[in-house]
Each structure stands twice: as C-alpha cells, then as structure tokens.
C-alpha positions, 0 to 999 in steps of 0.5 A: 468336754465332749469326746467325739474322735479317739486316736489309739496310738498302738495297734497290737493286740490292745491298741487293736481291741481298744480301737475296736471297742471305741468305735462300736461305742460310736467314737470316731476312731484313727488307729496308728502305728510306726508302719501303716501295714502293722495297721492294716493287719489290725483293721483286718483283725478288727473287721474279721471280729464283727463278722463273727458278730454279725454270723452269730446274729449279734449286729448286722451287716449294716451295723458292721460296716456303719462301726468299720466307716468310723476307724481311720488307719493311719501311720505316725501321729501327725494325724492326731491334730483334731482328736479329743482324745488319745489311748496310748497301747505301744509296748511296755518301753518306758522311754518310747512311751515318753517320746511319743507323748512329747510329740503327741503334746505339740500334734495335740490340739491343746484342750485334747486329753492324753492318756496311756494304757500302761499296766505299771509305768508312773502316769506322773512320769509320762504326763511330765513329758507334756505340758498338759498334766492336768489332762493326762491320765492313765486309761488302763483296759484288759486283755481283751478289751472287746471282753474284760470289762475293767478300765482302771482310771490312773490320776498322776500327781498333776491330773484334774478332777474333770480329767478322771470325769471325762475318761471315766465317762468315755470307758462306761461309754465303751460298755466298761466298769471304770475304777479310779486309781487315787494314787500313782504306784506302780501296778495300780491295782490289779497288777500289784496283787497279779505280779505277787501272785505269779512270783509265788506260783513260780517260787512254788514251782522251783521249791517243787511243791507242784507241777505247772499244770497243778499249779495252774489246776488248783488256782482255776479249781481252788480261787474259780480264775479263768487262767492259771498263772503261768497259762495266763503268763504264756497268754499276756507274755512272759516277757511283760511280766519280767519287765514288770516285775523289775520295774516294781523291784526298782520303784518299791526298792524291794527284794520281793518283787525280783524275779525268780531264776526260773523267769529268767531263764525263760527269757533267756531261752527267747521262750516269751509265751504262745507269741513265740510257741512256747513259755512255760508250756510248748504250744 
C-alpha cells in the first residue's frame, strides 16, 4: 500500500511536529484538532519553523511554501475520508483515545491504516475500538519530532506484518530510524526504562543523596544525556510522567512503579513543568 496523504489528529506540540515532518517528506498532510483556531496556532508554529530554515540557508523560500501548500488545517475528523494514513497525537486519556479511533474507523476509508502516537497505552486495547486491527499500529515519535530521530513501531496483538512494513517505511520516509516493538507492554521501550529512571532520580532527591541540580548535573556529565531527569521532566510535563507512571503500577500490578510522594506533590501544587512556569524547577 502506498502512503500519499497523512491526517494527524492532535495539533499540540507532537501533533504540530509530526505534521511538520509529514509534510516536508512530501505526504500530503491535514492537521486537525477539536477547535480549528487550536490548529491555525499549529500551522503558524509550523510556518514560523521553516523560516528559521530558509534564514539559516537550509531551503528556500520556494521549498517552504511548496511543503506549507501540502498541510490542510482542519477541525474534527470528518475530513479524514480519503487519507491513507491517520497519526493519532491527542493527550494521553486513555478513554478519548478510544473514542476518536471508533470514530476514525467508520470516516476511514476501510483499506486506511490507524495508527496512535501514545507513549504507554495498549495498541491492542485502542485497535480493539476498530474493525481494523490488522491495520492498526503504534507509531510512537519523540519530542521534537522535527529533531528526535526515533519512531517506535508498536505491533498490537491483531497488527499485520505488512502494517509494520508500511508504517516502518512512512517513518524512514520522514528521515527516521523506526524500531519494531514485537510486543504490547506497556511503555514499549524507551518509556519503560525513562519512567524507572525518573522514580529513582526522585527517590534520591527525597532520601537527600543530592540536589535536583546535582542530580540532573551527574546524569548529563556522568551517562552524556542532553537532560537531567527532572529537567526533562519539566521539559515533556510532569503530569504525563504521573499518569505513566500509574498506568504502568496498574498493568504491571507492581508497587515499583508507583509514584513517589514528592510527584505527587507536584501535581497537587498545579506545578506541571514550563507549560505552567514551573515543575521541579521555577521557570
């Protein structure tokens, strides 16, 4: 199956930095979200990015526009009739997740594949709202997209070989390096291993082995990571890492994975990282 036109329902920042990246790899692109003005800030955000490409000498003006031609901004997902391909990047609510993919599957045409860009949730629980979980997979970009160059591909218990093939091929397309997950756990990769990370940052922070700025210094010094973990934390939002982190305590049934008391304090305190001005630093 050929991949001509992509619909990204979610235009956020992930939704925003996937439909960026669909469109410069030449994919015809409609971004959507609940209220069309939500999308017009993304397609704004989108443009604004390649200017800093074409002041830097990285494309032309021409190119900019030839890319920005291909995105159509669009509220809802009635218009999602005729796209070969749908990127699901809503917030992490398992529950609106699932009732945007029932109503994806009857706008769909029926040989369209569905795919969601959830860090944790079950593929195998999402595709199960579809009649379609033979073509339903977890495409899974990092924050940015425009920058993170991994894509993890996410089999759910019903997803056909040729579906990984398809969506592996679209990501390498897009200028990334696609990994298959064989398995539906939850977290896949990455996220399995970055959550226990955080909850060991943090229960060192509580014990007083360090400060958060230590902290964050020895594991950018010490392992060569870009972030800290509670820099990142603040970075990608604190509140996603809570949720995670209780879905995972609720699927794997173990006390490991709950969060610590000083997380939750954090979200008590409405501190959910630099989207509100503050996390566990003050920005």
């Amino acid at each position: 199956m050929e991949i001509k036109k992509i619909g990204v329902l979610g235009a956020g920042a992930m939704g925003t930095g996937i439909a960026t990246v669909s469109a410069q790899a030449g994919f015809d692109v409609i971004i959507s979200d609940v209220d069309l003005s939500i999308v017009q800030k993304s397609v704004g955000r989108m443009s604004s990015f390649f200017d800093k490409s074409v002041e830097k000498g990285k494309m032309t003006g021409e190119q900019k526009e030839a890319i920005m031609g291909r995105v159509e901004p669009q509220s809802g997902v009635d218009g999602f009739g005729d796209v070969d391909l749908v990127i699901e990047a809503i917030f992490e609510d398992l529950q609106v997740k699932k009732d945007n993919f029932t109503k994806l599957d009857q706008v769909c045409k029926p040989e369209a594949l569905l795919t969601s860009n959830t860090s944790s949730f079950s593929i195998t629980q999402l595709a199960a709202t579809t009649k379609r979980p033979d073509r339903f997979a977890g495409m899974h970009f990092f924050n940015p997209p425009p920058i993170m160059k991994l894509v993890e591909v996410i089999r759910g218990y019903g997803t056909s070989d040729e579906t990984v093939k398809v969506v592996s091929e679209v990501a390498v397309k897009m200028g990334k390096k696609p990994i298959e997950i064989k398995k539906d756990s939850p977290g896949f990769v990455v996220n399995r291993i970055l959550l226990a990370q955080f909850i060991e940052a943090i229960k060192l922070y509580e014990e007083g082995v360090a400060s958060l700025e230590d902290i964050d210094v020895a594991v950018k010094l010490g392992l060569n990571y870009p972030m800290g973990p509670f820099e990142l934390q603040d970075f990608a939002g604190v509140d996603i890492g809570f949720h995670v982190t209780n879905y995972f305590c609720d699927e794997f049934k173990d006390i490991r994975w709950n969060p610590p008391l000083a997380l939750k304090q954090l979200i008590r305190a409405g501190r959910l990282g630099r989207k509100t001005g503050a996390g566990w630093f003050n920005y």
